[in-house]
Structure formats: structure tokens, C-alpha cells
C-alpha positions as CSV (number, residue, x, y, z in Angstrom):
1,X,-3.7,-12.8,-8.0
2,X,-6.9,-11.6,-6.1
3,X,-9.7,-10.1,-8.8
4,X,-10.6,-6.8,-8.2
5,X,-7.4,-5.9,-6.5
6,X,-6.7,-2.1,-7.0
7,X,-4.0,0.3,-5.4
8,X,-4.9,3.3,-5.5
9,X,-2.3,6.2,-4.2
10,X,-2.6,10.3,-3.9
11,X,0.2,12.1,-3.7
12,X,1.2,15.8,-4.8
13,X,3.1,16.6,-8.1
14,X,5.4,19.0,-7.3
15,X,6.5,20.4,-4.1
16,X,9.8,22.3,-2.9
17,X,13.5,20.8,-2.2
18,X,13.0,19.5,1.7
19,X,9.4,19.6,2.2
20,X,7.2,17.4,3.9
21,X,4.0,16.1,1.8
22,X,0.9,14.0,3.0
23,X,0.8,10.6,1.3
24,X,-2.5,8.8,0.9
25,X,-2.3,5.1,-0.1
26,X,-5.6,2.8,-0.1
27,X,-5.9,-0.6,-1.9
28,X,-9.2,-2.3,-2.8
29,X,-8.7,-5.9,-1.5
30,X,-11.2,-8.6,0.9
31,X,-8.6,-9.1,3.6
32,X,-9.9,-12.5,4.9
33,X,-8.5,-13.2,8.1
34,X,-8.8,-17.0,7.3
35,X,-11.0,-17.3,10.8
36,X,-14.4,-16.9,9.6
37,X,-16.4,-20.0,7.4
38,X,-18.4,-20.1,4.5
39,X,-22.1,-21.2,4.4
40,X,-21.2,-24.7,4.4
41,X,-19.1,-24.8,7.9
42,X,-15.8,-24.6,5.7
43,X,-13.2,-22.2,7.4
44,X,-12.4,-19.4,4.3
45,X,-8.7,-19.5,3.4
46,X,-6.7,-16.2,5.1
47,X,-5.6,-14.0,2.3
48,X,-4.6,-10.7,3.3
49,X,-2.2,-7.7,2.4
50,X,0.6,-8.5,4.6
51,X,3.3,-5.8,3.8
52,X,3.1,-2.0,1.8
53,X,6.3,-0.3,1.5
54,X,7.0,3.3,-0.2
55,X,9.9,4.1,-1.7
56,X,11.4,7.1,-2.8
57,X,14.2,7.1,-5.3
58,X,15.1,3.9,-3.9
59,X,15.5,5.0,-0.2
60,X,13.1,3.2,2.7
61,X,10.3,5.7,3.8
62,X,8.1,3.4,5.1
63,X,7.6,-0.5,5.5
64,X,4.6,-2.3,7.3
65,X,3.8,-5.4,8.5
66,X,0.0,-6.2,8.3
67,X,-1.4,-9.0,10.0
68,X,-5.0,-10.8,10.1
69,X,-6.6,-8.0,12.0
70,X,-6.5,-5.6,9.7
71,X,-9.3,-4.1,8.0
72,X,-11.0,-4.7,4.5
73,X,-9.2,-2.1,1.7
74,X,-6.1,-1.1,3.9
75,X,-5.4,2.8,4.1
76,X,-2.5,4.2,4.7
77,X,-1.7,8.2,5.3
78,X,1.6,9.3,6.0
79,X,4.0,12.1,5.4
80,X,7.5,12.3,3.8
81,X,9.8,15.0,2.9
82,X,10.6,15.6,-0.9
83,X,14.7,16.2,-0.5
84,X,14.4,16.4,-4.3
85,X,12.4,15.8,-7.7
86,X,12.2,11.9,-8.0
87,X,9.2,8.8,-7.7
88,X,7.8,7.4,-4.8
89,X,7.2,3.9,-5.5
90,X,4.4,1.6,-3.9
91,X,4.2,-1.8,-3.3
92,X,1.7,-3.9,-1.9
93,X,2.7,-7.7,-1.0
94,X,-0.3,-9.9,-0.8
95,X,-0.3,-13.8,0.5
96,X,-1.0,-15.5,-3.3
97,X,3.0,-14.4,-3.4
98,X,0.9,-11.5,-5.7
99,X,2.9,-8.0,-5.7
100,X,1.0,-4.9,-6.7
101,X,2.8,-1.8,-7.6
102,X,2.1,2.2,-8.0
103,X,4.7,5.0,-8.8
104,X,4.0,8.5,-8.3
105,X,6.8,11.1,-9.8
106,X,7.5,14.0,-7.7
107,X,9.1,17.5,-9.5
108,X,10.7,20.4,-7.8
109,X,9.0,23.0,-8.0
């Protein structure tokens, strides 16, 4: 597991039966490409974030593929429709075989 990892994930509380909320999903983590070296010459291991997924009562809402390119603390904002109360469930997938997770419940309202 990385240190100072964090997910970190905003998402509204309640909202009504079919509507569409804004997401916002960032995660504190180095994202080393594994192309640059260390002081020494020594190229510096890739170790990157290379999926997110959401979830929401166990239904796909969005999957990603992340690759060596991608920016330092990876953020993601997207919107999803609420068709009822329930969790959205986050999960990061890092190359250590490290998984870090966040749930956020959802009520009708």
C-alpha cells in the first residue's frame, strides 16, 4: 500500500427518484509514471492508479482505465442518475495490487 494514499469523494445525500447528481471523486496519490529517475540515475519504479470504478447498488456507472500519463491525485467529476435511495461505492485499483474504497449512501428525498 502507497503512504499517504487518501480517496476522497463528494457526493449529495439525498436527491429525488430519477435525478441526475454531479459526482466528485479525487484521490491523493504520486502517480509515478515509472519514466522519470532518481538523483542517482536509477529509473523510479511506475506506480500509478490504474482503474476507479463507481458503483451504485451494485450496478456499473462508471469504469476507467488510467494509464502512465495521467496526472498526480487523479480527479474525476461525473454525473449519475439516483433511480432510487441506495450507495455509490468507490474503488480505486492501484499497481501494489492495493484496493482503496469509499461508499457514499444516497436517500430519497
Amino acid at each position: 500500500m502507497a503512504d499517504g494514499v487518501k480517496p476522497r469523494v463528494k457526493a449529495p445525500k439525498k436527491a429525488a427518484a430519477g435525478e441526475v447528481v454531479t459526482i466528485k471523486c479525487l484521490i491523493s496519490h504520486k502517480m509515478e509514471s515509472g519514466q522519470r529517475k532518481d538523483g542517482d540515475g536509477n529509473k523510479i519504479p511506475r506506480s500509478i492508479i490504474n482503474r476507479f470504478t463507481c458503483d451504485f447498488n451494485g450496478k456499473s456507472v462508471i469504469d476507467v482505465a488510467m494509464e502512465p500519463a495521467i496526472s498526480t491525485n487523479p480527479y474525476f467529476q461525473f454525473e449519475a442518475t439516483v433511480p432510487e435511495a441506495g450507495e455509490f461505492k468507490f474503488t480505486w485499483y492501484d499497481d501494489d495490487g492495493s484496493v482503496y474504497e469509499e461508499s457514499k449512501r444516497v436517500a430519497i428525498g
